[in-house]
VMD Tcl script that draws the C-alpha trace (Angstrom):
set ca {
  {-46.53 -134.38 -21.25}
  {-48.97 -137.32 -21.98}
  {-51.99 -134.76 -21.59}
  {-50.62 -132.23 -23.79}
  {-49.87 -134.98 -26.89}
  {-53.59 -136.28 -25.65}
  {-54.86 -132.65 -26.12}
  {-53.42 -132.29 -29.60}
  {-54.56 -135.59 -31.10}
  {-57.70 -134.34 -30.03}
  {-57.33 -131.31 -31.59}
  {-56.40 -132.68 -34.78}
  {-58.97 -135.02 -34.72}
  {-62.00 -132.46 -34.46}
  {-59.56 -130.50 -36.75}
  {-60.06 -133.35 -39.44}
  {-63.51 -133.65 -38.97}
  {-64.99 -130.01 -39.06}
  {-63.25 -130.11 -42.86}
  {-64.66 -133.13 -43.92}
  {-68.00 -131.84 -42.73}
  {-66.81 -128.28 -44.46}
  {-66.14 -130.12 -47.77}
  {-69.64 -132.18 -47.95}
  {-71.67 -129.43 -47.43}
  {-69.69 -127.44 -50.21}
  {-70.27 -130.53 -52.52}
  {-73.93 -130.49 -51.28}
  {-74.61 -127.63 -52.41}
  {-72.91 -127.95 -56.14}
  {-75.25 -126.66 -59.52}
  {-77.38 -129.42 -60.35}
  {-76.34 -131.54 -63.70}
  {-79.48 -130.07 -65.02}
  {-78.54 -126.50 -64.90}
  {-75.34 -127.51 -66.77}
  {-77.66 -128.45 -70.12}
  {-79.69 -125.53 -69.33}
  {-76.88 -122.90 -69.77}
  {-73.84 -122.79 -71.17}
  {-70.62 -123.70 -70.00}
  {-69.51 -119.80 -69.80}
  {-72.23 -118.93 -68.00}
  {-71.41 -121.54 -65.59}
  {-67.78 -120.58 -65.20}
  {-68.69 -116.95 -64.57}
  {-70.68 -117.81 -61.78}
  {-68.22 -118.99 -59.83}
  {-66.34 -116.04 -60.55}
  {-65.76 -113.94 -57.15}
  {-66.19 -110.41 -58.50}
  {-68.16 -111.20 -61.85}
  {-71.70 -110.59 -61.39}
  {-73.14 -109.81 -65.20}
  {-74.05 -113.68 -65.54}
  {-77.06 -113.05 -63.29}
  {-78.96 -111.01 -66.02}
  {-79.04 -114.30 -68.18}
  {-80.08 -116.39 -65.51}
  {-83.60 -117.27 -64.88}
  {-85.22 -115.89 -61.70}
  {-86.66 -119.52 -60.49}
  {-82.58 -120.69 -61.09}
  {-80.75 -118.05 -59.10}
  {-80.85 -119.05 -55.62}
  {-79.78 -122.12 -56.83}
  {-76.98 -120.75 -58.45}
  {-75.99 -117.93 -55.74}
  {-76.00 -121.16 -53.24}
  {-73.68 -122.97 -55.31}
  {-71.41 -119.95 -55.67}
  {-71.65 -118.82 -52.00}
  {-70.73 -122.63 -50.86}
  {-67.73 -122.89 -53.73}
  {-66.46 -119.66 -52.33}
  {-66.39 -120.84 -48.83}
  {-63.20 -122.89 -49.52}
  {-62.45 -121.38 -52.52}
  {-63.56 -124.57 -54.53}
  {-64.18 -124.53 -58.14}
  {-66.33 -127.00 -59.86}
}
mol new
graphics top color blue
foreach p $ca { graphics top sphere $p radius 0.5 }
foreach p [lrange $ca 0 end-1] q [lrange $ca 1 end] { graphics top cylinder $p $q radius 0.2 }
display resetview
């Protein structure tokens, strides 16, 4: 019985810490506060839309990776910021 109450604590342990490492790299990888001046705050908000994909025409080339990794990290946990 002790190994099995061992076992879980263990569990939940490595449980705990694979989503605190989940949640820093999704804050890691937030838009920059200098994209936020750059482009307006609707533009920002449809970007972290799931299915909305017209805010990439009015996004400059050298900018969308950085936004698309933002997005693709918010997604991950379903994170908004």
């Amino acid at each position: 019985m002790n190994t099995i109450v061992l076992l879980m604590k263990m569990l939940l342990i490595s449980y705990t810490c694979l989503m605190v490492l989940l949640v820093l790299w999704v804050l890691n990888g937030r838009i920059p506060r200098a994209y936020y001046s750059k482009y307006s705050r609707k533009l920002i908000h449809r970007s972290s839309l799931p299915f909305a994909e017209a805010w990439r025409s009015d996004v400059e080339a050298s900018d969308l990776p950085i936004c698309l990794r933002a997005r693709m990290r918010t997604h991950v946990l379903g994170l908004r910021g």
